[in-house]
Each structure stands twice: as C-alpha cells, then as structure tokens.
VODO-982942 format. One record per residue (C-alpha): x, y, z; residue number from 1. Coordinates in pm, 1 decimal. Each point is the difference from the previous one (the first is absolute). Layout:
N
<rec xx="X" yy="Y" zz="Z" k="NUM"/>
...
END
This chain:
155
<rec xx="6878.0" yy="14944.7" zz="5771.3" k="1"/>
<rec xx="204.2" yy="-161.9" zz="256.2" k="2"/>
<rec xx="-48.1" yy="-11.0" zz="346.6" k="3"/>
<rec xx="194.3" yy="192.0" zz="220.6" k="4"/>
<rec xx="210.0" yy="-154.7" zz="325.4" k="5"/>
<rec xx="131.7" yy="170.1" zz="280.7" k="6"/>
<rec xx="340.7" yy="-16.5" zz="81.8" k="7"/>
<rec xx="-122.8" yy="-124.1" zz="344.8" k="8"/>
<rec xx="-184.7" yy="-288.9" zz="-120.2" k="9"/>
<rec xx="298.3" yy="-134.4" zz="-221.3" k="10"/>
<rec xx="230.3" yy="10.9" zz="256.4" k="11"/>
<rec xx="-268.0" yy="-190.0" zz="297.7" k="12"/>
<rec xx="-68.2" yy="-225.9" zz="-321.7" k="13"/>
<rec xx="325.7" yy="-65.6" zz="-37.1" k="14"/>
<rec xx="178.0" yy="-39.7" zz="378.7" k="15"/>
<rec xx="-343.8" yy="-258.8" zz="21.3" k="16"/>
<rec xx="100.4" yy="-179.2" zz="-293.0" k="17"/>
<rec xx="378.1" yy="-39.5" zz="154.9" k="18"/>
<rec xx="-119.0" yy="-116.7" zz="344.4" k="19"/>
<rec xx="-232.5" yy="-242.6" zz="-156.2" k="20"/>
<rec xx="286.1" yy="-155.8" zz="-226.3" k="21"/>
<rec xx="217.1" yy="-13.5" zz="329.5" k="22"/>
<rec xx="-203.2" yy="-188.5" zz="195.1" k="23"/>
<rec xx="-154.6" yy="-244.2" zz="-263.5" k="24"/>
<rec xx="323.1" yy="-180.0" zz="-92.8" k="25"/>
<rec xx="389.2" yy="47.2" zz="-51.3" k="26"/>
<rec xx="174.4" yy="187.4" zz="-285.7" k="27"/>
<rec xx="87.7" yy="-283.2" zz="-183.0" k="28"/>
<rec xx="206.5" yy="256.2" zz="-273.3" k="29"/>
<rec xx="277.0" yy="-2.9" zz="288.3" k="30"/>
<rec xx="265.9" yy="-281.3" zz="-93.3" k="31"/>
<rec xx="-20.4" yy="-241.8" zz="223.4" k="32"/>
<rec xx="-357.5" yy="102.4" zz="153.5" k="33"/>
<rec xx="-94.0" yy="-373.1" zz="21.5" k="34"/>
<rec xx="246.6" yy="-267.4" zz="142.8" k="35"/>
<rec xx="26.3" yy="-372.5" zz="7.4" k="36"/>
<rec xx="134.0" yy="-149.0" zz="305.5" k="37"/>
<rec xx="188.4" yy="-333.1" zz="35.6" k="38"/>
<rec xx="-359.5" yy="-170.6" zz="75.3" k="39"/>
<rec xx="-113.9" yy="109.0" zz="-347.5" k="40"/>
<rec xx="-225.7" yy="289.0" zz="143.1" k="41"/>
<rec xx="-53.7" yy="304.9" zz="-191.1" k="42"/>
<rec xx="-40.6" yy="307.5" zz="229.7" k="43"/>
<rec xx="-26.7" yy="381.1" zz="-47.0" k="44"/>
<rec xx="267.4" yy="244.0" zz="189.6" k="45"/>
<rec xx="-135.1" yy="214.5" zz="238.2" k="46"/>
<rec xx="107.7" yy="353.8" zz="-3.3" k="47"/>
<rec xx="175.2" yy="76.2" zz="353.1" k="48"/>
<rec xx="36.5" yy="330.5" zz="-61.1" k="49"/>
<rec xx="-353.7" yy="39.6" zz="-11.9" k="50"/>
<rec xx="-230.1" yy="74.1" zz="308.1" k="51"/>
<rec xx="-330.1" yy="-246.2" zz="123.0" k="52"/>
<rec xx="-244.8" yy="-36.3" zz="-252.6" k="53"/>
<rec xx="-327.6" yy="-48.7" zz="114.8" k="54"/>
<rec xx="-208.4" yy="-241.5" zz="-220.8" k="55"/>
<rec xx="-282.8" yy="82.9" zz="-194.6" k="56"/>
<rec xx="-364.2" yy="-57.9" zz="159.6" k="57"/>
<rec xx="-149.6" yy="-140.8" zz="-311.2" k="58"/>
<rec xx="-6.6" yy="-370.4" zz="-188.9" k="59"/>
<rec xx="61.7" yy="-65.3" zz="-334.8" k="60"/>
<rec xx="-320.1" yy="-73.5" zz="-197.3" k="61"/>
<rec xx="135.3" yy="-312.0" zz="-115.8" k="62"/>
<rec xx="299.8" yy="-100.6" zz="231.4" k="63"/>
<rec xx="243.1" yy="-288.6" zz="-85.3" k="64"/>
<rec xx="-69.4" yy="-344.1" zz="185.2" k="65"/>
<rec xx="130.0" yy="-324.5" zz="-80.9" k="66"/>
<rec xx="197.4" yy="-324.4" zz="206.7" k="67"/>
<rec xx="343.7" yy="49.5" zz="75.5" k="68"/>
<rec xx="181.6" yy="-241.7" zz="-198.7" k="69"/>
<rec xx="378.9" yy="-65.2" zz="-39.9" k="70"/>
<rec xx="273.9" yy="-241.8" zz="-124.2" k="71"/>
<rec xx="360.8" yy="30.0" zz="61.1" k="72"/>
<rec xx="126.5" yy="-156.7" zz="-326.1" k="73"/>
<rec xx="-178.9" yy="296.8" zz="-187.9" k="74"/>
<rec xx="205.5" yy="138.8" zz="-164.0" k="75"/>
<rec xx="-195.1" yy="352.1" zz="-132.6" k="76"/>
<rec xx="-170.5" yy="58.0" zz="364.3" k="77"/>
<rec xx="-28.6" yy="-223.2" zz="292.4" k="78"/>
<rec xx="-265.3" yy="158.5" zz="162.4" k="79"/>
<rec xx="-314.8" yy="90.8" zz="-163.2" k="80"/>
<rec xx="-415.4" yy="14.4" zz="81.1" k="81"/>
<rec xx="-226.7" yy="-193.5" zz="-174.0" k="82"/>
<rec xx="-292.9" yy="158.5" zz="-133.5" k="83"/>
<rec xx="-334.9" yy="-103.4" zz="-138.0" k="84"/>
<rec xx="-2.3" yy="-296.9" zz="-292.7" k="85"/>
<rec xx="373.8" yy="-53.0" zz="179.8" k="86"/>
<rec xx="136.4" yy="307.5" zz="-196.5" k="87"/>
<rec xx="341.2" yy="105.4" zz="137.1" k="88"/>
<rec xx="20.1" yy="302.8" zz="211.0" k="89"/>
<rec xx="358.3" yy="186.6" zz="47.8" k="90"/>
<rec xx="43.2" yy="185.6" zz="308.3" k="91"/>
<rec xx="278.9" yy="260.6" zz="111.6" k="92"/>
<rec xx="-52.8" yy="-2.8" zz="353.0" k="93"/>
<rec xx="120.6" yy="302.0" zz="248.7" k="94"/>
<rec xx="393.2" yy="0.4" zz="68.4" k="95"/>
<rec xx="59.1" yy="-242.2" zz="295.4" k="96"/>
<rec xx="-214.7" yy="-247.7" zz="-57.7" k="97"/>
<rec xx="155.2" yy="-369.8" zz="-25.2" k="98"/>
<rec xx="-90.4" yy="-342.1" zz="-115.9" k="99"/>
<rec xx="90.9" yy="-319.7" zz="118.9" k="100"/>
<rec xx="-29.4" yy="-359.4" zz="-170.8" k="101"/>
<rec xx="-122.8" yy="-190.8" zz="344.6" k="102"/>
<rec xx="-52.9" yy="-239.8" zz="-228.1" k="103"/>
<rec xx="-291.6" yy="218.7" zz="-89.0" k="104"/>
<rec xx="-10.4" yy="402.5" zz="-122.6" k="105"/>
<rec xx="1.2" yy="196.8" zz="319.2" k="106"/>
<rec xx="-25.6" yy="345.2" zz="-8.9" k="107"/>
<rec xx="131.4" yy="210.1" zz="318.8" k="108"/>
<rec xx="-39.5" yy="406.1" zz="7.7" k="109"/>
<rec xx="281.1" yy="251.9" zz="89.6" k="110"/>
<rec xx="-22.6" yy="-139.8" zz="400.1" k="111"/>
<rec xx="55.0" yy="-392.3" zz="-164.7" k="112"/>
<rec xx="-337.1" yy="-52.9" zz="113.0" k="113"/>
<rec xx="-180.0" yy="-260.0" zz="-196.0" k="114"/>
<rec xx="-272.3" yy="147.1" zz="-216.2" k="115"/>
<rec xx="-127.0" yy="-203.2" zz="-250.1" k="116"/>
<rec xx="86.7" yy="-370.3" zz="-122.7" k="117"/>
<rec xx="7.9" yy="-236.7" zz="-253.4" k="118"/>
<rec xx="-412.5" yy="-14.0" zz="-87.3" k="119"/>
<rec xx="-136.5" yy="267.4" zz="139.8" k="120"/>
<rec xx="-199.7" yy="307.8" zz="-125.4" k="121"/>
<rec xx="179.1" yy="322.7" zz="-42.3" k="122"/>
<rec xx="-189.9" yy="318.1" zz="-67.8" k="123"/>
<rec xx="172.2" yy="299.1" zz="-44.7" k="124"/>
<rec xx="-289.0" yy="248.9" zz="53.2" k="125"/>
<rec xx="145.1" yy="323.3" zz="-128.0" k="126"/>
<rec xx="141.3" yy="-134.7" zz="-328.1" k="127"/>
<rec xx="-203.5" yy="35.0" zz="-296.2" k="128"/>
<rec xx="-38.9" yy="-335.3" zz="-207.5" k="129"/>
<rec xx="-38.4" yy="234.0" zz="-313.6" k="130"/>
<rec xx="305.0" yy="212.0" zz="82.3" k="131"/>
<rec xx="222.8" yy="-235.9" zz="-146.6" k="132"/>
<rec xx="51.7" yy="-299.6" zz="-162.0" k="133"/>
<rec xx="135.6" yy="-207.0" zz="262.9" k="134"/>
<rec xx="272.5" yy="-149.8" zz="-197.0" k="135"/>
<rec xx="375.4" yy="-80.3" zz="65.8" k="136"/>
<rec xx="69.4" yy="368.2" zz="-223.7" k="137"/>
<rec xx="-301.3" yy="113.9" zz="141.3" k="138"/>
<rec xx="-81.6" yy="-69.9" zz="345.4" k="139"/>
<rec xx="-227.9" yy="106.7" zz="265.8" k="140"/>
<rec xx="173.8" yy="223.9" zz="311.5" k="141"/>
<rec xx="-106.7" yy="-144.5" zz="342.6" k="142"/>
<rec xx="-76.4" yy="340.4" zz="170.2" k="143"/>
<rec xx="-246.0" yy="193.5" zz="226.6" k="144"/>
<rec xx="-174.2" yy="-199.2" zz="261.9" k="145"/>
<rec xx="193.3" yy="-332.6" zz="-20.4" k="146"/>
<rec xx="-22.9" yy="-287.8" zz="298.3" k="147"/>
<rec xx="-74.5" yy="191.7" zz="256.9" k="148"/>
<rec xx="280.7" yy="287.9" zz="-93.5" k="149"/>
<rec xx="23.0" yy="311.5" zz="-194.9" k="150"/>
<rec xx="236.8" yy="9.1" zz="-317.9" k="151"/>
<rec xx="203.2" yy="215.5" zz="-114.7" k="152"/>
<rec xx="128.4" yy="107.7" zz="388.2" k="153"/>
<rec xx="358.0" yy="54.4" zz="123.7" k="154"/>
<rec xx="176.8" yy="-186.5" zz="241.4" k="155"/>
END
C-alpha cells in the first residue's frame, strides 16, 4: 500500500526545496552562470532581478578550507585553494569579487576590500566539502556567510 500525501505537504515540500537551492549556490544550467575575468577569476552572476536573500543560519558539516593559492601564468585557473595533502581546490567566488597579482594572490570582495591573500586559510563555512568535487568541471560555489558578507545579495 502506498502512503498517501497531501497536496499541502507537496507543495511546502516543494517551495522549501526551491528556496533551499536558491540560496545554496547559483544555477549553473544558465549559459554563462560562471565568468572569468581578465585576472583569471571565476565568479558566479548574481541575479539583480532578484530581492535580498538572507543567508542560511546553519554550517556545513564538513565545510571547504584550504590556503589561497594562485599563479598568473596558469593557464586552466589562476586562482585556486589548497586543501589538505596540497590537493587543488577550485572556487567560483560571488560576482564582484577581484584578484590582483601584488606580486602575490590578493583577493578583494565586491567593495575592493582586501580579503584574503596569498597563504592564508579560507573557510567557506556554508559549502559542503561533499557537495561537490571541487574540480575545474566541478567546483565548489563560494556562498552563504562569506568574509564577513552574505552571498547571493543584490546590489
């Protein structure tokens, strides 16, 4: 016999599935949902048509952490972190964010403030290590509570 659900609890299970998916990470089925900029970055688009998000309240189980790393002359990704056993983490960081070679990897948020350089520890607290694979086709999405700011927002 199967169980029986209400039409109420589909649609509740459903409009919570959708808000969870929008605030977790972009859609990367859009075409050209992540970008590279001239410094080699890859970023996500935000959605301006879309109002303030407010981030979750929870951490992943097992966030992502590793040392930001970065070389200019790469020529798949410039900017990466470094994880444990030096495995290589990629990143698509929210839309404004910048780097700059100084001669070091900086890393400056949507404001240009600095944020992170060359050696030190990045944790990106809501992003679950087991989400993806963390690879160039298969990278982690910088999102949620991020330096001090709250990604995805609108301008």
């Amino acid at each position: 016999m199967r169980p029986v659900r209400s039409l109420a609890a589909v649609v509740v299970s459903t409009a919570l599935a959708a808000a969870l998916a929008s605030c977790a990470s972009p859609d990367r089925t859009q075409p050209g949902a992540i970008r590279i900029g001239e410094d080699g970055l890859r970023t996500w688009a935000r959605d301006q048509s879309a109002s303030e998000i407010a981030c979750p309240a929870f951490a992943a189980e097992h966030p992502v952490s590793g040392v930001l790393r970065g070389d200019p002359s790469d020529t798949q990704e410039s900017i990466w972190l470094e994880g444990q056993a030096g495995t290589r983490l990629s990143i698509v960081w929210p839309g404004g964010f910048r780097a700059t070679f100084e001669p070091a990897i900086v890393l400056r948020d949507e404001r240009g403030a600095v944020v992170a350089a060359s050696g030190d520890t990045v944790e990106l607290g809501q992003v679950d290590a087991f989400a993806h694979a963390g690879t160039y086709g298969d990278p982690y999405i910088a999102s949620g509570i991020l330096f001090d700011g709250c990604y995805p927002f609108v301008d």
